[in-house]
DRENPA-3360 file (N, C-alpha, C; in nm, 2 decimals, always signed):
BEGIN
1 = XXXXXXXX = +0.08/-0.12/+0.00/+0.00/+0.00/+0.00/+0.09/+0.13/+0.00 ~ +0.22/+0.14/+0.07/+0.25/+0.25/+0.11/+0.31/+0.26/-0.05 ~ +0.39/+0.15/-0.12/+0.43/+0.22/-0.27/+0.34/+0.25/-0.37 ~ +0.22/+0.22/-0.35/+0.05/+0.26/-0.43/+0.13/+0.43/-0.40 ~ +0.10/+0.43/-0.23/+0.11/+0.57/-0.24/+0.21/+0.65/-0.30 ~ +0.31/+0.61/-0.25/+0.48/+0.70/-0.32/+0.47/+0.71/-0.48 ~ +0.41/+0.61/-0.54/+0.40/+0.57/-0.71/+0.33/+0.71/-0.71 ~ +0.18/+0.75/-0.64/+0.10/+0.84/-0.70/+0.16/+0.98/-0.66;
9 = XXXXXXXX = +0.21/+0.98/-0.54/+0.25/+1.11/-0.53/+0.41/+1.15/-0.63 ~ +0.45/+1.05/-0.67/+0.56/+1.06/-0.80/+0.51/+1.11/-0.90 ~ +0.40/+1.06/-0.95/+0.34/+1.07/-1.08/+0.20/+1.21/-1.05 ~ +0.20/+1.26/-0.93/+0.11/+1.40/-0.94/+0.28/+1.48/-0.93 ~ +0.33/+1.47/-0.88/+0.44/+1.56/-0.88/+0.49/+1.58/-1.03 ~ +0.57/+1.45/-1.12/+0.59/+1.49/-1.24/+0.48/+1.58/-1.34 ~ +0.37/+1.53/-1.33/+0.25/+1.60/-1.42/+0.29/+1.76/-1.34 ~ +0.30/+1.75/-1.25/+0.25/+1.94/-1.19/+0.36/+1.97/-1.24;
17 = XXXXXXXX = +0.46/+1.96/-1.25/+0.59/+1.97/-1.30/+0.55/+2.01/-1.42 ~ +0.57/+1.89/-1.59/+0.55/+1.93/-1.69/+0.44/+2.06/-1.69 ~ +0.35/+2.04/-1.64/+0.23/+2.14/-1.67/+0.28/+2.27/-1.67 ~ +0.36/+2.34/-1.59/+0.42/+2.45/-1.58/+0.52/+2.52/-1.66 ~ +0.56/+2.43/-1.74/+0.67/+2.44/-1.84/+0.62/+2.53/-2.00 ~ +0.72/+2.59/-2.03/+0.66/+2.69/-2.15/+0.68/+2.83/-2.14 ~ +0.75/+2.90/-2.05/+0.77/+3.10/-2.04/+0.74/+3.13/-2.17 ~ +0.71/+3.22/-2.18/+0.73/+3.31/-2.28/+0.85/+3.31/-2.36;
25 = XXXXXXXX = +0.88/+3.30/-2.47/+1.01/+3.32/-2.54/+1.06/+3.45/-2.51 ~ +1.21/+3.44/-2.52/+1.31/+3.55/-2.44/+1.30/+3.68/-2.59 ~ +1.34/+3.79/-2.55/+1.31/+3.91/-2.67/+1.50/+3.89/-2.69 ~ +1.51/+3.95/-2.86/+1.63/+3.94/-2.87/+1.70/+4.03/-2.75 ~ +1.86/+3.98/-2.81/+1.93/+4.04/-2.69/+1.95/+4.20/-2.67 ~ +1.95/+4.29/-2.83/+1.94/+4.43/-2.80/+1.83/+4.48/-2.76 ~ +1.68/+4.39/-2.75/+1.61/+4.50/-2.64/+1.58/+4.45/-2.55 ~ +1.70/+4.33/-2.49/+1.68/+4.31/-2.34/+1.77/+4.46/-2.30;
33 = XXXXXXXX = +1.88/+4.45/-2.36/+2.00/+4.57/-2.32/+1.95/+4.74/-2.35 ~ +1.87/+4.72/-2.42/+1.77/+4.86/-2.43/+1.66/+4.89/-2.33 ~ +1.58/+4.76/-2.30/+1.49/+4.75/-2.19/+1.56/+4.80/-2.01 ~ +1.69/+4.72/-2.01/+1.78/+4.71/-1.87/+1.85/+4.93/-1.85 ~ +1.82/+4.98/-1.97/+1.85/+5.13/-1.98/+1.75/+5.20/-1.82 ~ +1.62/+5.14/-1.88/+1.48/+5.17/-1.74/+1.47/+5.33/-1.85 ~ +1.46/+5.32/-1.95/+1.42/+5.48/-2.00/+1.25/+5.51/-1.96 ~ +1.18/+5.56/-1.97/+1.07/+5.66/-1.94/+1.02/+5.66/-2.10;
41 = XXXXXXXX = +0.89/+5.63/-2.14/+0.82/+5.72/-2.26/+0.73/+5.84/-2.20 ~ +0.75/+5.93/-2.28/+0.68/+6.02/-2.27/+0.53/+6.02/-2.32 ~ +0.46/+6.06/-2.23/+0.30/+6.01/-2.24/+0.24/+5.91/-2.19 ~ +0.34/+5.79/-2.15/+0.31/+5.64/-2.16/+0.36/+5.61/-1.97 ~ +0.32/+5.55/-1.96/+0.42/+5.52/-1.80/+0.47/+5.33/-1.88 ~ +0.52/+5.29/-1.81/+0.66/+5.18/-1.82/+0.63/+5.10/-1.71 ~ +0.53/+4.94/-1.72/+0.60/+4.89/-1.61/+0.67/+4.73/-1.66 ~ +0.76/+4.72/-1.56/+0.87/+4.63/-1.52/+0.76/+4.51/-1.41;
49 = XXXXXXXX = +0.78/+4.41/-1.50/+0.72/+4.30/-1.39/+0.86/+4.15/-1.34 ~ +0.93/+4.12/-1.28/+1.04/+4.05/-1.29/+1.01/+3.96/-1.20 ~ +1.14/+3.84/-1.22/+1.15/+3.69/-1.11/+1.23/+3.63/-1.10 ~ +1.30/+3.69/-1.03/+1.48/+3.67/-1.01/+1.50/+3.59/-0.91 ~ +1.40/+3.45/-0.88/+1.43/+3.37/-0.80/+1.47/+3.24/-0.86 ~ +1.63/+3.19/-0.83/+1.69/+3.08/-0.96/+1.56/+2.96/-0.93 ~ +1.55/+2.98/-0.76/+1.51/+2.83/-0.71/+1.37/+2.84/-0.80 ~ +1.26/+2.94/-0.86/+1.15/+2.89/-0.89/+1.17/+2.81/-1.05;
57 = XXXXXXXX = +1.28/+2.80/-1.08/+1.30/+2.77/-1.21/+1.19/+2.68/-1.27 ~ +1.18/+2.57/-1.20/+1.11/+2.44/-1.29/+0.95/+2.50/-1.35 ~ +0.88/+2.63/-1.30/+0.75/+2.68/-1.34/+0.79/+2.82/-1.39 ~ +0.66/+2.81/-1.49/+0.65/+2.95/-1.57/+0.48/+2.98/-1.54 ~ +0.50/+3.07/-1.52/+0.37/+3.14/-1.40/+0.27/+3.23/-1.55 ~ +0.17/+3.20/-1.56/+0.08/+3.26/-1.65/+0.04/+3.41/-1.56 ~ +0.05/+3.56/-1.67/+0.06/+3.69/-1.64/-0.02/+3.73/-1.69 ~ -0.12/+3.82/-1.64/-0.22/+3.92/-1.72/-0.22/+4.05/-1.71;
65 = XXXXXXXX = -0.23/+4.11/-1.81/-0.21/+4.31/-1.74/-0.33/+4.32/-1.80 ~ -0.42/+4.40/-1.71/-0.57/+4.40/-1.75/-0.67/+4.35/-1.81 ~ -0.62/+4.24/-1.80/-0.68/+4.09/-1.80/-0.61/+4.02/-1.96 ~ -0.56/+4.08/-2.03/-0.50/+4.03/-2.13/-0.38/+3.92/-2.09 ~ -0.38/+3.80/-2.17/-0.25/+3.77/-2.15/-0.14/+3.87/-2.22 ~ -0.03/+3.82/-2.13/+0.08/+3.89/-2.16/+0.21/+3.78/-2.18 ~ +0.17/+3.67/-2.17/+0.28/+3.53/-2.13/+0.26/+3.46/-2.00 ~ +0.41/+3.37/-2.05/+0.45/+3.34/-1.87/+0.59/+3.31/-1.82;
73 = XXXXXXXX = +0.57/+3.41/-1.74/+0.70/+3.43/-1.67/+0.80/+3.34/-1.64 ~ +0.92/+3.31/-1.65/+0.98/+3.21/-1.60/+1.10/+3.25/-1.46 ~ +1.19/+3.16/-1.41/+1.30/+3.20/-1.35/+1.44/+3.29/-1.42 ~ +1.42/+3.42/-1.33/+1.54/+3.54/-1.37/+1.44/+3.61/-1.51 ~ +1.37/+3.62/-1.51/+1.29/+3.66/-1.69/+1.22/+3.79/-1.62 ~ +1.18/+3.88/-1.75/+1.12/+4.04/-1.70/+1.03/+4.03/-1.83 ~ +0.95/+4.11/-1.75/+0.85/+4.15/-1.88/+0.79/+4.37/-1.86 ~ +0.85/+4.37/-1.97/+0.88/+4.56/-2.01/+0.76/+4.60/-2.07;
81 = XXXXXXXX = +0.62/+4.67/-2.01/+0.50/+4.72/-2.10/+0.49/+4.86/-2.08 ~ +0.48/+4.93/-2.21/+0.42/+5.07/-2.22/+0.32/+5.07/-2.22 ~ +0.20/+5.13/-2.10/+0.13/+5.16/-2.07/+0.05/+5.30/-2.08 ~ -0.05/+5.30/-2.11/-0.12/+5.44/-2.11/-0.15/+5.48/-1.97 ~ -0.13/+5.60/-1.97/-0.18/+5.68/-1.78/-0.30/+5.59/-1.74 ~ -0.28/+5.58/-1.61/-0.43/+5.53/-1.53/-0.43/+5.41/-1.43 ~ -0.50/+5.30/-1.42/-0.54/+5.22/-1.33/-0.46/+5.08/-1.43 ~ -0.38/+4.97/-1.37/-0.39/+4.89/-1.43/-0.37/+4.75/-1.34;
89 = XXXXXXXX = -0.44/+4.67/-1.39/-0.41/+4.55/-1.29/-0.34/+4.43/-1.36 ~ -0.23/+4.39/-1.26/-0.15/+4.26/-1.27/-0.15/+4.13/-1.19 ~ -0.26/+4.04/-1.29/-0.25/+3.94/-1.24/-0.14/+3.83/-1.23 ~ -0.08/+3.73/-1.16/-0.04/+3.61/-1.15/-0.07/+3.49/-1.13 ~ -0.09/+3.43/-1.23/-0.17/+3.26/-1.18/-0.04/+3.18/-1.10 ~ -0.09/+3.15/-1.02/-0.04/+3.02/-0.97/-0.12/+2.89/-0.89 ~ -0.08/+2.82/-0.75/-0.16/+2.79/-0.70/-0.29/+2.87/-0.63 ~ -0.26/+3.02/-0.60/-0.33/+3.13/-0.57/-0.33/+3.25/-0.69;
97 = XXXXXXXX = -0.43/+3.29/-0.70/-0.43/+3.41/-0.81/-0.43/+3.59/-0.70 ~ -0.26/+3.62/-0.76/-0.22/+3.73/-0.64/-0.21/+3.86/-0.79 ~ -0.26/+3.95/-0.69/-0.27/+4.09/-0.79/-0.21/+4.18/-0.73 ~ -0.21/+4.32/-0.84/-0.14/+4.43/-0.78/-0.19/+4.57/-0.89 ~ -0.25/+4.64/-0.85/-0.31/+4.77/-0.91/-0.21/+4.86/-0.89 ~ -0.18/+4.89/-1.02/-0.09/+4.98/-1.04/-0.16/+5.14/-1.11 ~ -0.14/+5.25/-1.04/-0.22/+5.39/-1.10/-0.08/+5.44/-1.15 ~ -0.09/+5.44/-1.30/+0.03/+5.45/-1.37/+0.00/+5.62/-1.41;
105 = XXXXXXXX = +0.09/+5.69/-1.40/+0.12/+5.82/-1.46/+0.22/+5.86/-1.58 ~ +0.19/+5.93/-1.63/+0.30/+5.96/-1.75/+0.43/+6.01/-1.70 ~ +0.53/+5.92/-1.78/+0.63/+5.93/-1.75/+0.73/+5.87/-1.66 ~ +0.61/+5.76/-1.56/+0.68/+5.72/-1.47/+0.69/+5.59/-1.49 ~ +0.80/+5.51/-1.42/+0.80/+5.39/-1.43/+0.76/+5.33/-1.29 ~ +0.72/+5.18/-1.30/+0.67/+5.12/-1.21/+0.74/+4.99/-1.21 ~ +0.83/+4.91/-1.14/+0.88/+4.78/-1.10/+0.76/+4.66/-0.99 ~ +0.74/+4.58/-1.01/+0.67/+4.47/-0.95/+0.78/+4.34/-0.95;
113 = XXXXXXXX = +0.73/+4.31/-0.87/+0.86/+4.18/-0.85/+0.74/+4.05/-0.83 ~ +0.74/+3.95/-0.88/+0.70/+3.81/-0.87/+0.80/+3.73/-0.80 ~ +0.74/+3.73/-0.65/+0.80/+3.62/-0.57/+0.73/+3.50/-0.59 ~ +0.77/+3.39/-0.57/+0.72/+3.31/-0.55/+0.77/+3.18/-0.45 ~ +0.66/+3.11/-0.43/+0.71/+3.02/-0.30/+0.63/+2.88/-0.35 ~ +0.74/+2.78/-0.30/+0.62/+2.62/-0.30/+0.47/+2.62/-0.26 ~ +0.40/+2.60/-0.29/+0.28/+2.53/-0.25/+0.26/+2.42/-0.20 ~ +0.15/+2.38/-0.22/+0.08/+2.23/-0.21/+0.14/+2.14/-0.31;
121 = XXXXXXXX = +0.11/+2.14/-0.44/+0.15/+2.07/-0.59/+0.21/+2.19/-0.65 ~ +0.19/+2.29/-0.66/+0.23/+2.40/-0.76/+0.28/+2.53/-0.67 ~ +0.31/+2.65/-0.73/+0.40/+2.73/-0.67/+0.29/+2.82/-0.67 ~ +0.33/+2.93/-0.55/+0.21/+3.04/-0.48/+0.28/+3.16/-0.55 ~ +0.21/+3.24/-0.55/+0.27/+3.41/-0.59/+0.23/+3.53/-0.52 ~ +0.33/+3.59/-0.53/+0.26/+3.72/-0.45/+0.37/+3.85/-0.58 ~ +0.28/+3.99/-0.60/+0.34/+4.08/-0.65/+0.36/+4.17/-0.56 ~ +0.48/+4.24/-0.58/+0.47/+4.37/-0.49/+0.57/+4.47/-0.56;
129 = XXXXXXXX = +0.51/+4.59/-0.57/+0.62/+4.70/-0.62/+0.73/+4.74/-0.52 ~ +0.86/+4.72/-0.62/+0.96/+4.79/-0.58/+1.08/+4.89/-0.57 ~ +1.10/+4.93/-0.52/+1.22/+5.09/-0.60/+1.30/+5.06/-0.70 ~ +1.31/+5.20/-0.75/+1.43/+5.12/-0.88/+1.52/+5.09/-0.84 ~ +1.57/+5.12/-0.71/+1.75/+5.02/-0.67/+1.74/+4.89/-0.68 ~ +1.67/+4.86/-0.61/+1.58/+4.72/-0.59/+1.62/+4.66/-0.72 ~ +1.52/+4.69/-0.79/+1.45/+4.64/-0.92/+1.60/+4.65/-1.05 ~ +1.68/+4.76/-1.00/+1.81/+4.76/-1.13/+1.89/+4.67/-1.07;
137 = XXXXXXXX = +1.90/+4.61/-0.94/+2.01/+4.52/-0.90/+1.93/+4.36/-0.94 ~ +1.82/+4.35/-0.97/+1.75/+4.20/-0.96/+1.72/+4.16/-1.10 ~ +1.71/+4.28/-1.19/+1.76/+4.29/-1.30/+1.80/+4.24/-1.39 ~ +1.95/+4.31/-1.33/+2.06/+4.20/-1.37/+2.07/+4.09/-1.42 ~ +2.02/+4.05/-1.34/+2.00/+3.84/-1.35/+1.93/+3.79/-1.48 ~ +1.82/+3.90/-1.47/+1.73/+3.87/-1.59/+1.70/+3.87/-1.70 ~ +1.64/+3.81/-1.79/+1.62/+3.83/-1.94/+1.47/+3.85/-1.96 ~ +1.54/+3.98/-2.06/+1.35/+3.96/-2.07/+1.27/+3.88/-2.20;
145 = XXXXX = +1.14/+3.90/-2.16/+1.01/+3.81/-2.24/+0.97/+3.90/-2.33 ~ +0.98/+3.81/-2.48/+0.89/+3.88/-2.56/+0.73/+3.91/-2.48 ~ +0.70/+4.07/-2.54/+0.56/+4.08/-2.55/+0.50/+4.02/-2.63 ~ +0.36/+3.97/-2.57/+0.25/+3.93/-2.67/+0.15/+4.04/-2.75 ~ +0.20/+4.14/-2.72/+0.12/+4.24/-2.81/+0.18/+4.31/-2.88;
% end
């Protein structure tokens, strides 16, 4: 009985595994290095969504900005959107669906960080905005995601 059990909890782990697999494809390398600049559009506000945690590697986390898909995130990966002024919400799927309303203004830029932690079978999320020191040192690590739009 007890390897009935160990068999099934091998085989829900692998499936939760595969399932998560697939980020967004990486953008070429000159507008990751254009994107890591952090410039400003004028009229537009700029946000930075990132996931500079190696350990969440094995999942790529499904992203929405105002309910649109936008991809899915993977480990060390960023995703760069020009936004029009105003209200905008960022979802994260995971085992919990965690948000973050962003009131975007022109000109400004906004960083969000995708932490993530183990769950039950799949990995939990939480967003939270952070300064740009923060956000230019965590960066680094990262590559960014083609946009889907």
């Amino acid at each position: 009985m007890k390897m009935k059990s160990l068999l099934a909890c091998a085989v829900v782990s692998v499936v939760a595994l595969l399932a998560g697999c697939g980020a967004a494809p990486l953008a070429k390398p000159p507008a990751d290095t254009l994107a890591k600049l952090m410039q400003p559009v004028p009229d537009k506000a700029v946000i930075y969504v990132f996931r500079n945690e190696p350990e969440s590697a094995p999942w790529a986390i499904r992203v929405t900005l105002d309910g649109k898909e936008m991809g899915k995130s993977a480990a060390n990966t960023y995703f760069r959107w020009t936004v029009n002024p105003g209200e905008h919400i960022i979802l994260s799927y995971t085992e919990n669906v965690a948000g973050i309303v962003i009131n975007a203004e022109p000109g400004r830029i906004y960083y969000v960080w995708q932490e993530t932690k183990m769950g039950f079978f799949q990995p939990r999320s939480e967003l939270a905005q952070m300064d740009r020191i923060t956000a230019e040192i965590a960066l680094r690590s990262c590559y960014l995601l083609e946009n889907k739009s």
